[in-house]
KOLKOLFI-328812 format. One record per residue (C-alpha): residue number from 0; residue in one letter; x, y, z. Coordinates in pm, 1 decimal, m for minus. Layout:
+------+------+----------+----------+----------+
! resi ! resn !       xx !       yy !       zz !
+------+------+----------+----------+----------+
!  NUM !    A !        X !        Y !        Z !
...
+------+------+----------+----------+----------+
REM end
This chain:
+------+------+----------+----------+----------+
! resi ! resn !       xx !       yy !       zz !
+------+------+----------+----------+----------+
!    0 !    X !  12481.0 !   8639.8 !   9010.3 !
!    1 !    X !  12752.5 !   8551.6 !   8685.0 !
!    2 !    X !  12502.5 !   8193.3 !   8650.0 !
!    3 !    X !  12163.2 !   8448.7 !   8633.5 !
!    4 !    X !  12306.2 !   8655.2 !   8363.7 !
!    5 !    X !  12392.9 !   8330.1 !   8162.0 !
!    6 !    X !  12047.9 !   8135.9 !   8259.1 !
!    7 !    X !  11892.6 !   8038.6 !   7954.9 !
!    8 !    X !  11566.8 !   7996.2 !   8119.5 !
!    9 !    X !  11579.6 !   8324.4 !   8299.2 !
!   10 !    X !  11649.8 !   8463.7 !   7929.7 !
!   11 !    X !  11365.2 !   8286.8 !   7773.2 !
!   12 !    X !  11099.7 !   8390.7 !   8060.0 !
!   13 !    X !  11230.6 !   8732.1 !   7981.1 !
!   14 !    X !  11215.7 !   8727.6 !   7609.7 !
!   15 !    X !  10812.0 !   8608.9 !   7654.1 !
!   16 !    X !  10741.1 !   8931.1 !   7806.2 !
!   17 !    X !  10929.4 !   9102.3 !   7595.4 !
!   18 !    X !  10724.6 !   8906.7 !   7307.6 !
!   19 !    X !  10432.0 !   9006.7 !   7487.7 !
!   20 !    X !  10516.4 !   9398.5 !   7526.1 !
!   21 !    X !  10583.6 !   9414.9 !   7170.5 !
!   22 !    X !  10262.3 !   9319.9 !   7034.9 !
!   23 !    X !  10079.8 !   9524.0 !   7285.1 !
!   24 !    X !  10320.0 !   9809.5 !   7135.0 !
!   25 !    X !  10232.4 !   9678.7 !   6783.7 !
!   26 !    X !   9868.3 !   9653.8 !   6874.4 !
!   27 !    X !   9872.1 !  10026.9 !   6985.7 !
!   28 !    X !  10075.9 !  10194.3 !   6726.1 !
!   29 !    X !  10021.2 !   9950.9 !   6391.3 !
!   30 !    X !  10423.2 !   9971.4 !   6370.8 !
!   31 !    X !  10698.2 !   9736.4 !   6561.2 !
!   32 !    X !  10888.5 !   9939.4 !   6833.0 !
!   33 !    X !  11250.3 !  10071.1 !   6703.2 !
!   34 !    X !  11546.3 !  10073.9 !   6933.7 !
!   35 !    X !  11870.9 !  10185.2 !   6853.4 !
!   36 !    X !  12198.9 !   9962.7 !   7015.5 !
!   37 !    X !  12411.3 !  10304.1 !   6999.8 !
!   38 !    X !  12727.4 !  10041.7 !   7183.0 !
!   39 !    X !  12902.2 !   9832.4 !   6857.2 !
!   40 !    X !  12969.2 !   9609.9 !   7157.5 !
!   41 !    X !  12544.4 !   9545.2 !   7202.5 !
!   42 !    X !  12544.2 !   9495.9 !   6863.8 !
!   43 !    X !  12794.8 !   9226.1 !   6873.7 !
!   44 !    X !  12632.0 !   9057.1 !   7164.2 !
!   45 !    X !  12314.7 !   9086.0 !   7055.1 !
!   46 !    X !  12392.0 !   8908.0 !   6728.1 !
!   47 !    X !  12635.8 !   8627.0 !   6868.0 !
!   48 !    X !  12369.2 !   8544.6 !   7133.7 !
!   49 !    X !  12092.9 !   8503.1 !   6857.5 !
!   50 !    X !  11914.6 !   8772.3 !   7049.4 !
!   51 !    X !  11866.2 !   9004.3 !   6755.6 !
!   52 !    X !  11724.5 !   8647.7 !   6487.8 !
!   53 !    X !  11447.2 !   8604.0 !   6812.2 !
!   54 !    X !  11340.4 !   8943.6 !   6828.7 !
!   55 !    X !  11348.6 !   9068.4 !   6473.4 !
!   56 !    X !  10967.7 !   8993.4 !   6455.2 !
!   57 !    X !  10866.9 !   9127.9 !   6735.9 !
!   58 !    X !  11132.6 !   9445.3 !   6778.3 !
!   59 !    X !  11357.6 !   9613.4 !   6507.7 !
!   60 !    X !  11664.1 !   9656.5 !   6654.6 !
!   61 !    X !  11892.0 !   9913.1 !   6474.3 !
!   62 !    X !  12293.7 !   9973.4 !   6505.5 !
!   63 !    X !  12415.4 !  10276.9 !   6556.5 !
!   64 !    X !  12737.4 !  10489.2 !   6539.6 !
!   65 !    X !  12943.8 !  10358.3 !   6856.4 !
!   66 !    X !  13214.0 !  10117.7 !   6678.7 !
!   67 !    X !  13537.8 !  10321.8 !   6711.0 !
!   68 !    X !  13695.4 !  10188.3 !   6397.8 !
!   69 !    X !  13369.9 !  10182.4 !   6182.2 !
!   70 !    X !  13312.3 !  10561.0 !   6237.7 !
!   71 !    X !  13655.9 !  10683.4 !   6175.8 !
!   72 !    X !  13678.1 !  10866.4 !   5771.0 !
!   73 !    X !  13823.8 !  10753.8 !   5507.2 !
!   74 !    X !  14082.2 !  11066.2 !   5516.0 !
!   75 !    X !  14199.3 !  10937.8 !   5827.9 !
!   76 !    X !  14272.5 !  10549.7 !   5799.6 !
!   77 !    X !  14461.1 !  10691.5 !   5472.9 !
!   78 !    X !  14615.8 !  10952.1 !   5688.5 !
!   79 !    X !  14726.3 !  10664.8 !   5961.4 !
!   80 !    X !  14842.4 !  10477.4 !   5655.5 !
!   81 !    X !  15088.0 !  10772.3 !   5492.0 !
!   82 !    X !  15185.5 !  10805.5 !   5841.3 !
!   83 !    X !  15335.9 !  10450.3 !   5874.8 !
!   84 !    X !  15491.5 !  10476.7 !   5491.6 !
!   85 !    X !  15754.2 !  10686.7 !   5653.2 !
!   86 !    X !  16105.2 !  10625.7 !   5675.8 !
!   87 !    X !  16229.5 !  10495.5 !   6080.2 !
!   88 !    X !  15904.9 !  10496.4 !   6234.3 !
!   89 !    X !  15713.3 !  10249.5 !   6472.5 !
!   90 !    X !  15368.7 !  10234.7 !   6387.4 !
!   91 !    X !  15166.4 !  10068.4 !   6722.8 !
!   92 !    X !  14798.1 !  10038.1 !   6662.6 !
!   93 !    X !  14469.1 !   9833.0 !   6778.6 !
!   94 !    X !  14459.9 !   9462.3 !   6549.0 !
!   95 !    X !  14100.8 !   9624.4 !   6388.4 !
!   96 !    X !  14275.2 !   9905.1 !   6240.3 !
!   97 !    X !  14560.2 !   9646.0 !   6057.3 !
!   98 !    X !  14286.1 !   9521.0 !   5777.5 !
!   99 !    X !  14028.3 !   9865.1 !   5720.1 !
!  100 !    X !  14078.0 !   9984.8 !   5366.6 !
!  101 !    X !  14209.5 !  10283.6 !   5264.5 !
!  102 !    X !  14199.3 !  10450.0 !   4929.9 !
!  103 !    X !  14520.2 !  10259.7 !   4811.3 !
!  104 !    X !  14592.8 !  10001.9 !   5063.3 !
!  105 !    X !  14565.9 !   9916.9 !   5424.5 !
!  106 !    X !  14776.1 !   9902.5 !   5712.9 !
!  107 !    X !  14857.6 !   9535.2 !   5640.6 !
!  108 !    X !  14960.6 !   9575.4 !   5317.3 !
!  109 !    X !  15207.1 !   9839.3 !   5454.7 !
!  110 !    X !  15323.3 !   9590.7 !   5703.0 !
!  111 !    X !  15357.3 !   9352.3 !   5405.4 !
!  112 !    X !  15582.4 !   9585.1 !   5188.7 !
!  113 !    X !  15848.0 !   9618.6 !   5508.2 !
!  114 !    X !  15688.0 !   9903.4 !   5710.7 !
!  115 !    X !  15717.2 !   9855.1 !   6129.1 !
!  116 !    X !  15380.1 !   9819.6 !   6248.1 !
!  117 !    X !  15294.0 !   9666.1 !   6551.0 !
!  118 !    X !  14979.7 !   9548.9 !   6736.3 !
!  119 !    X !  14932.8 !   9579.7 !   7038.0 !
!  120 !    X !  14708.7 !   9498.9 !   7338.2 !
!  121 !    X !  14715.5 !   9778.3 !   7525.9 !
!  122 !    X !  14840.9 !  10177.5 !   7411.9 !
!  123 !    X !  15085.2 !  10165.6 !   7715.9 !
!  124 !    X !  15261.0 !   9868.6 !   7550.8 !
!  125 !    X !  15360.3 !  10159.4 !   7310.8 !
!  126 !    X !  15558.7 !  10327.8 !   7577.7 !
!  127 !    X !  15791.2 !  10039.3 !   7608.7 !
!  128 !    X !  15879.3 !  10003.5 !   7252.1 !
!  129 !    X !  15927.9 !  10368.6 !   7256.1 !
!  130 !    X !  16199.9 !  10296.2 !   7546.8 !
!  131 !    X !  16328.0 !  10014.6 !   7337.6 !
!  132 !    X !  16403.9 !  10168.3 !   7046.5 !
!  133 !    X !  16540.9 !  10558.3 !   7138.2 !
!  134 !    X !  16639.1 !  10606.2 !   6757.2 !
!  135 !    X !  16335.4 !  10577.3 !   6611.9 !
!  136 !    X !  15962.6 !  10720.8 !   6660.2 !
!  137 !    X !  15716.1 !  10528.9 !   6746.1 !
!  138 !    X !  15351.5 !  10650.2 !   6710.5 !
!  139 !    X !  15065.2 !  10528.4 !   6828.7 !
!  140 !    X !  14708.9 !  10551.1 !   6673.6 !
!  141 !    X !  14465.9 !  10656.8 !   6934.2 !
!  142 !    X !  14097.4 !  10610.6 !   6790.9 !
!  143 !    X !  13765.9 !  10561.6 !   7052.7 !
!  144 !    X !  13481.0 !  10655.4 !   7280.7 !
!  145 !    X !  13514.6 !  10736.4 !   7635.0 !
!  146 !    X !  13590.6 !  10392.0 !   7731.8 !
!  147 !    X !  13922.4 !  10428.2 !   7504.4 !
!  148 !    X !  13983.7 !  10759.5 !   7582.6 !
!  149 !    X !  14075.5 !  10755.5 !   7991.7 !
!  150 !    X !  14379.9 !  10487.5 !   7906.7 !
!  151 !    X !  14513.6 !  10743.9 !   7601.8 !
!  152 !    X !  14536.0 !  10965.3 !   7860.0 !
!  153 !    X !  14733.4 !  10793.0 !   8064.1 !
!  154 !    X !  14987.0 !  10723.4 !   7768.5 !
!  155 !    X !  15004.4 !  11051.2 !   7699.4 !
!  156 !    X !  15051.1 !  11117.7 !   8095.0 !
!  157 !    X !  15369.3 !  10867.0 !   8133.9 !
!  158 !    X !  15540.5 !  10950.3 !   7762.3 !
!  159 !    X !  15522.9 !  11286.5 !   7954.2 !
!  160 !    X !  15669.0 !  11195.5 !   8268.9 !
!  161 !    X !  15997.1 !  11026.0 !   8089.9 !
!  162 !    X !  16045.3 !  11287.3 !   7867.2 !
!  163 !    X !  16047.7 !  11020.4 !   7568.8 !
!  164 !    X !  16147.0 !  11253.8 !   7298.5 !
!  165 !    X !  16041.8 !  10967.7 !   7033.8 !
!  166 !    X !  15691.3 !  10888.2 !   7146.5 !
!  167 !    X !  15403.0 !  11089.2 !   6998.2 !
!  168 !    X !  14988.9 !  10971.8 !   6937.5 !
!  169 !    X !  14781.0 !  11034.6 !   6597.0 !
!  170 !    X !  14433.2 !  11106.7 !   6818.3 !
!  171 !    X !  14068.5 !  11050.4 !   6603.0 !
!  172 !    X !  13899.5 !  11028.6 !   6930.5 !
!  173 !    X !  13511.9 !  11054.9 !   6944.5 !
!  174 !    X !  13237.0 !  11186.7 !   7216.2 !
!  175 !    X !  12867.9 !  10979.2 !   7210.9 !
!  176 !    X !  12718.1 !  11301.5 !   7322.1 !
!  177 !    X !  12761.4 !  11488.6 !   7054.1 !
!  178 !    X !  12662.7 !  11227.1 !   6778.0 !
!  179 !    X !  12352.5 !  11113.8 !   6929.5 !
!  180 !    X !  12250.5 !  11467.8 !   6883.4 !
!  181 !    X !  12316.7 !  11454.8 !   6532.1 !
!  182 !    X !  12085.8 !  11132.8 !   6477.8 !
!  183 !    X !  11818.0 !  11321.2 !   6692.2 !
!  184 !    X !  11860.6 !  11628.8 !   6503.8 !
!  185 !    X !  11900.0 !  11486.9 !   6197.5 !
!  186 !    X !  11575.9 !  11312.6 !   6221.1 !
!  187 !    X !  11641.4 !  10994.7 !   5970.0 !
!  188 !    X !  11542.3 !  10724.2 !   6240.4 !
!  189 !    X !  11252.9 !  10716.1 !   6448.8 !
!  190 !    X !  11310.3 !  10551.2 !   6716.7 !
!  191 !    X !  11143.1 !  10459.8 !   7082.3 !
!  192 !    X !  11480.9 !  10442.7 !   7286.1 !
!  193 !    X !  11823.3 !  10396.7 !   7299.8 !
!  194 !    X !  11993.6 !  10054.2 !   7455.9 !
!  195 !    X !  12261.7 !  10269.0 !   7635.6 !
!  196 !    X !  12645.1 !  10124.5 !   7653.7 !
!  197 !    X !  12716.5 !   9999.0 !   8002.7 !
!  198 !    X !  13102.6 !  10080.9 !   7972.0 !
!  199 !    X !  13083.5 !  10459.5 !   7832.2 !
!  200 !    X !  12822.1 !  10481.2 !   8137.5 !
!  201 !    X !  13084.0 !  10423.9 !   8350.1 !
!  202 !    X !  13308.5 !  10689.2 !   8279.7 !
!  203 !    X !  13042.1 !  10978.2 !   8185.6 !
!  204 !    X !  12771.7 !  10906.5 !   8424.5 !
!  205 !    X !  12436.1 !  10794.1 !   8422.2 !
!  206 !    X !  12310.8 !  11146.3 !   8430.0 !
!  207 !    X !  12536.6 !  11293.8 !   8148.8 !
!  208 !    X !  12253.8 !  11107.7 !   7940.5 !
!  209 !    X !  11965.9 !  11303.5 !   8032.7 !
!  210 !    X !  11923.6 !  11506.1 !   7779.0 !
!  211 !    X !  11761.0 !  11234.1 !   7583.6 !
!  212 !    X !  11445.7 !  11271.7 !   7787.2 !
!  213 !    X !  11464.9 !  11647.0 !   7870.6 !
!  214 !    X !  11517.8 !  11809.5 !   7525.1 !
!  215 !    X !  11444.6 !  11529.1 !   7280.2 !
!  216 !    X !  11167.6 !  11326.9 !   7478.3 !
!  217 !    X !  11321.1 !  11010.8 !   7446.9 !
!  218 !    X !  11426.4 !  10708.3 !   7688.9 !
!  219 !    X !  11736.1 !  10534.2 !   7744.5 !
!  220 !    X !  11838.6 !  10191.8 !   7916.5 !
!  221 !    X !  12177.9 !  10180.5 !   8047.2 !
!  222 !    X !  12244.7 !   9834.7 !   8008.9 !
!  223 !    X !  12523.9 !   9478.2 !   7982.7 !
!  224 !    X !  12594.9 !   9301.4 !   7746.3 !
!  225 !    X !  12489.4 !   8953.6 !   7912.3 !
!  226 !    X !  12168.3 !   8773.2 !   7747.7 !
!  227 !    X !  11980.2 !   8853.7 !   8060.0 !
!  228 !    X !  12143.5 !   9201.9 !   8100.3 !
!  229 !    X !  12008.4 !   9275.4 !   7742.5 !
!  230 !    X !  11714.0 !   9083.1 !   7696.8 !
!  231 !    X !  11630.5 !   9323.7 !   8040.8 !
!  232 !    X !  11716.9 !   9634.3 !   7912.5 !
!  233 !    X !  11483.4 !   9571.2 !   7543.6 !
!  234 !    X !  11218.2 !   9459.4 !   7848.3 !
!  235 !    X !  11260.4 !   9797.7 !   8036.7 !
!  236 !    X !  11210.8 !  10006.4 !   7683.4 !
!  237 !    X !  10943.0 !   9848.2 !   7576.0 !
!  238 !    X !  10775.0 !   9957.1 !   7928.1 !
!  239 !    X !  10872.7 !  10321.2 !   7890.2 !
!  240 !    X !  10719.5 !  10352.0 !   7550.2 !
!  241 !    X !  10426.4 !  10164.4 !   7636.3 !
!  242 !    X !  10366.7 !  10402.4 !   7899.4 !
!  243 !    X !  10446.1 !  10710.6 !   7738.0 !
!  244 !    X !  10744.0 !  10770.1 !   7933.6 !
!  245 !    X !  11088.8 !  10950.0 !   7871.0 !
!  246 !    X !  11352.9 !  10883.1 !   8108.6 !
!  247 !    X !  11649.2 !  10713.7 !   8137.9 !
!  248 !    X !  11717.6 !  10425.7 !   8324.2 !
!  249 !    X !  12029.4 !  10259.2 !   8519.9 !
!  250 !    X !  12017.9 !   9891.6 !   8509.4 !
!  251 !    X !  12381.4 !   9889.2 !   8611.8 !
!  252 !    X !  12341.0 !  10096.5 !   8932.9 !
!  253 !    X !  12567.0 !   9863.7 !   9097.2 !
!  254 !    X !  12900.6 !   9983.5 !   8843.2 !
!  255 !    X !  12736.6 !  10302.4 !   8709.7 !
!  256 !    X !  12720.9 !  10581.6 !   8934.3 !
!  257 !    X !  12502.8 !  10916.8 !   8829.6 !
!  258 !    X !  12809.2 !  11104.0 !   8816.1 !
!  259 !    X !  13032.5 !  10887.9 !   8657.9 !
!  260 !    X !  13396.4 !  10825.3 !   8714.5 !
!  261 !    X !  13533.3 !  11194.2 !   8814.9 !
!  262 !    X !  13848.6 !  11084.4 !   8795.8 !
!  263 !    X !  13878.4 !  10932.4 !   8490.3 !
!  264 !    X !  13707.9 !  11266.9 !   8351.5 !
!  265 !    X !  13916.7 !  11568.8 !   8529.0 !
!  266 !    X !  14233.2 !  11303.6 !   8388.9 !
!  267 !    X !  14065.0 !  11290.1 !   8016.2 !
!  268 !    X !  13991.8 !  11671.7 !   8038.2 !
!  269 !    X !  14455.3 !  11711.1 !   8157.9 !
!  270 !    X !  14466.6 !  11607.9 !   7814.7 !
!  271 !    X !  14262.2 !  11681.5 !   7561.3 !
!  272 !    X !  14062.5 !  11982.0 !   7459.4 !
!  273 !    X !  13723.4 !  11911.4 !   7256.2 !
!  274 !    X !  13712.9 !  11951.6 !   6870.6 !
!  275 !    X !  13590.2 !  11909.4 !   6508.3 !
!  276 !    X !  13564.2 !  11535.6 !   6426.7 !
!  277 !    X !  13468.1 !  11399.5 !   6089.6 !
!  278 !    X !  13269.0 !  11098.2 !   6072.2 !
!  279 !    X !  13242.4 !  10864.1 !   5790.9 !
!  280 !    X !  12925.4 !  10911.3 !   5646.0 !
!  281 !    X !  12845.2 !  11177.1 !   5791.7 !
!  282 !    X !  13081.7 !  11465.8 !   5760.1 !
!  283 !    X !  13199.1 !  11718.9 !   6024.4 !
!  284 !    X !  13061.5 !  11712.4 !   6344.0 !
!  285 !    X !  13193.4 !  12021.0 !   6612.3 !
!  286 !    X !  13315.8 !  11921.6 !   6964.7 !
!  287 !    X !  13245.3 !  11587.9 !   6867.7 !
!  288 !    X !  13627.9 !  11430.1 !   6930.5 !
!  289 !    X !  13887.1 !  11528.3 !   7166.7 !
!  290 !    X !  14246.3 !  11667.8 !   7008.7 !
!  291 !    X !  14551.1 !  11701.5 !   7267.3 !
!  292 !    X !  14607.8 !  11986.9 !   7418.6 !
!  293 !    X !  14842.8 !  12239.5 !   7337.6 !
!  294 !    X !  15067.3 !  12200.2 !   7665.0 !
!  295 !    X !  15103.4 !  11840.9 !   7584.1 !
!  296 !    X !  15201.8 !  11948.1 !   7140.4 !
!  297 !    X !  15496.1 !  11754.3 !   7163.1 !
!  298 !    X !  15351.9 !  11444.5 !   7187.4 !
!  299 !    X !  15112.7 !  11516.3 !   6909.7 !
!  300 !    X !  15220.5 !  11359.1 !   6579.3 !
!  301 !    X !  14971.2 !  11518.6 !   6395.1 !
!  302 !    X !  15194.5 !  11861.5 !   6433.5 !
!  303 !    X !  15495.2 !  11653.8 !   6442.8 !
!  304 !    X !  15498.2 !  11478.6 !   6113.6 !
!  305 !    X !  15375.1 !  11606.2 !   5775.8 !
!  306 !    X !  15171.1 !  11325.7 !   5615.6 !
!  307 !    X !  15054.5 !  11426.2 !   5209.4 !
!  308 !    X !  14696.6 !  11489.3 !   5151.0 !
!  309 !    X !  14607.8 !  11205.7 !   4922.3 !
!  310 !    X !  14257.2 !  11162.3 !   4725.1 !
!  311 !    X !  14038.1 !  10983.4 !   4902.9 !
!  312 !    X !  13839.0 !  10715.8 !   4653.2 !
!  313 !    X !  13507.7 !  10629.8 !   4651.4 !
!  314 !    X !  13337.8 !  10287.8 !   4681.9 !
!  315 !    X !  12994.8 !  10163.2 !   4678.2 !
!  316 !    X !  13032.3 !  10086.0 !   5033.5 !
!  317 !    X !  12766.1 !  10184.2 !   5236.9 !
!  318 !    X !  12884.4 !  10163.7 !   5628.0 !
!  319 !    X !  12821.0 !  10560.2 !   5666.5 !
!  320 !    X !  12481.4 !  10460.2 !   5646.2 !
!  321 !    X !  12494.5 !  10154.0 !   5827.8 !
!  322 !    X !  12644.1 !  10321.1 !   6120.7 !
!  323 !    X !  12375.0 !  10594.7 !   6071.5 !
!  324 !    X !  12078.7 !  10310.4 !   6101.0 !
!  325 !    X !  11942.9 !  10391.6 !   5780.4 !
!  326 !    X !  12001.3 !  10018.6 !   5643.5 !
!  327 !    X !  12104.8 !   9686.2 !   5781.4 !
!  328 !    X !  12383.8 !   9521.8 !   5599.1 !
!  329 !    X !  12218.9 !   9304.9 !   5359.7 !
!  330 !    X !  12062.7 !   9627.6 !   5196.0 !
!  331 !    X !  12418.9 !   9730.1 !   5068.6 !
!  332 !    X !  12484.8 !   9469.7 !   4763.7 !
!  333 !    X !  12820.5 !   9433.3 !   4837.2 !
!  334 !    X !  12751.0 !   9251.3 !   5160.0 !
!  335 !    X !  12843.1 !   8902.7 !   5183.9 !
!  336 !    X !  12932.0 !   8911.4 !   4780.6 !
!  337 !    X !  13229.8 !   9185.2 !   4734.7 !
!  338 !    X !  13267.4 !   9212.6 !   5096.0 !
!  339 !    X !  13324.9 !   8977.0 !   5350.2 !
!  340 !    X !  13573.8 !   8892.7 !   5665.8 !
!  341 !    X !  13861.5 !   8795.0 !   5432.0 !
!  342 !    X !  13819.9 !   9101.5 !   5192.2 !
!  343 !    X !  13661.3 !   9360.8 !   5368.0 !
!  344 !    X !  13540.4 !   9725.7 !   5149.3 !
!  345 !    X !  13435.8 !   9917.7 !   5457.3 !
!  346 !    X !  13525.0 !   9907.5 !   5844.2 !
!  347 !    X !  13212.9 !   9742.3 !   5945.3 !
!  348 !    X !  13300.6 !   9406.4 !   5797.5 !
!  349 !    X !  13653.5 !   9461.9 !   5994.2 !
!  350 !    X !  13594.0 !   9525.0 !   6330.6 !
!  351 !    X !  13511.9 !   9245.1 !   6549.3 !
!  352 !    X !  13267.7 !   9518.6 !   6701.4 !
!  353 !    X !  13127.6 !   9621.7 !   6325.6 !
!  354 !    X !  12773.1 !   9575.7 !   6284.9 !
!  355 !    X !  12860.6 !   9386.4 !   5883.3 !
!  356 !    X !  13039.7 !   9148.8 !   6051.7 !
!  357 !    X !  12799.0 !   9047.6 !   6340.9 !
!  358 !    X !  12545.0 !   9014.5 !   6072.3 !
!  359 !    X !  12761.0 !   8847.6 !   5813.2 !
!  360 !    X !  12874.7 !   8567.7 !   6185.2 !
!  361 !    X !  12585.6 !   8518.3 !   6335.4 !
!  362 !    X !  12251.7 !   8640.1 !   6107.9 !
!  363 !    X !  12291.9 !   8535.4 !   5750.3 !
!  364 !    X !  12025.3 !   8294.0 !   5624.4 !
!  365 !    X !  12213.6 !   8096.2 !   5374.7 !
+------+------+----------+----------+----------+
REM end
């Protein structure tokens, strides 16, 4: 099964129907079909695997809003930032959140000038160093989806449990729900369908998606993020649209239930409590992140510490509108010239899931 969803000429056969769907689509409408990749993961794949160069004549592919560090505001990272300027602390954080700008600096460069911050692999690698070092407060810097979300929990669950007085979590969480509505509503991108992430699926549910059909009459492929797994999914939404249909469909019925993983949800819901998220690029957004719970305060460092308000600066970057699928990355000018990898101006040239830097890896033409 593993050597099927690597077969390069199980890909290819797929990829000449796909070629072949797409024209008839063309044919039909005068206009390429437009799918939206909501997962930064699918972006990333889709790119690395040269998936995105083959169809780009054929399909336009657009990235949405599900990297976890490319959505999170500029007040925030500059918030996380202030946070780890103060005095005894233990900063723990994902390695993508070390090198994302902020108004004045990054995370690094606080590293650099002598402030404790740590990467780590896993947010329950922060309990230990909380255990380690009893005199000082560590804090960890919660940010993602519902894939992230379950193990933050869990953190939250054991700093509980041992009563460690020094542990607390800065939580800028976000829901997929609620921010696909806000594309759908917002009405800036037509699109045909939505290439549905296969991990978020697993926790929410393969019918927590179908509203996309039922109120905005529009399909969705839950798929992988294996070349067959995706070439598969573009196959299965170019058949829907072809045929007029709305619906959503599994292609990971074998890990994806309809109902998702309860557990993980009734654990997520212990926790946190929805709320107001902002977005970058896009502003405030209700009940679109998750803020802990008021049983659970003490363990909140956003009411534990007072971090100062600081001005956040402009740039020319453009990721709120990448992440929005309003432009691909080599419509902002700064891409590739001003910002690349090794000096990054926005998130989506950081993170190894951001849409700038799959483009700037694996699509550039130079």
């Amino acid at each position: 099964m593993l050597e099927e969803l690597h077969s390069p000429e199980l890909s290819q056969a797929l990829l000449r129907e796909v070629f072949t769907l797409a024209d008839a689509f063309t044919t039909r409408y005068n206009r390429k079909p437009v799918f939206m990749e909501v997962c930064g993961s699918h972006t990333m794949a889709l790119a690395r695997t040269g998936l995105k160069t083959r169809l780009k004549d054929h399909v336009t592919l657009v990235s949405g809003p599900g990297c976890p560090v490319c959505v999170t505001d500029q007040k925030s990272i500059d918030s996380m930032i202030a946070l780890a300027e103060g005095e005894n602390r233990i900063i723990c954080t994902f390695g993508d959140m070390m090198r994302v700008p902020g108004s004045r600096k990054t995370l690094m460069d606080a590293k650099t000038e002598g402030k404790d911050i740590r990467v780590v692999y896993s947010p329950t690698d922060a309990i230990g160093i909380a255990e380690r070092n009893p005199e000082r407060e560590v804090i960890f810097l919660g940010i993602g989806f519902e894939t992230t979300i379950p193990i933050l929990a869990v953190v939250l669950k054991e700093a509980d449990e041992r009563k460690l007085s020094n542990f607390s979590m800065w939580v800028t969480t976000k829901l997929i729900e609620p921010i696909m509505r806000h594309l759908l509503d917002s009405d800036e991108v037509k699109l045909d369908g939505f290439l549905l992430p296969g991990h978020v699926s697993m926790v929410l549910g393969a019918e927590q998606f179908q509203y996309l059909p039922r109120e905005y009459g529009i399909a969705g492929v839950i798929s992988g993020f294996e070349p067959v797994q995706l070439v598969g999914g573009i196959y299965r939404l170019l058949e829907l649209a072809l045929n007029e249909k709305a619906d959503i469909v599994n292609e990971l019925a074998s890990i994806v239930s309809d109902q998702g993983n309860k557990v993980t949800q009734r654990l997520m819901e212990t926790y946190f409590t929805p709320c107001t998220e902002e977005w970058r690029g896009i502003g405030s957004i209700p009940d679109s992140g998750l803020a802990i719970r008021k049983q659970y305060r003490h363990l909140d460092a956003k009411l534990k510490f007072d971090v100062p308000n600081i001005e956040v600066r402009a740039t020319k970057c453009r990721c709120g509108e990448v992440i929005r699928g309003l432009i691909s990355p080599p419509q902002c000018r700064l891409f590739g010239a001003a910002c690349t990898p090794l000096q990054p101006v926005g998130p989506c040239m950081v993170s190894t899931e951001g849409t700038c830097a799959a483009y700037y890896a694996y699509t550039r033409e130079d």
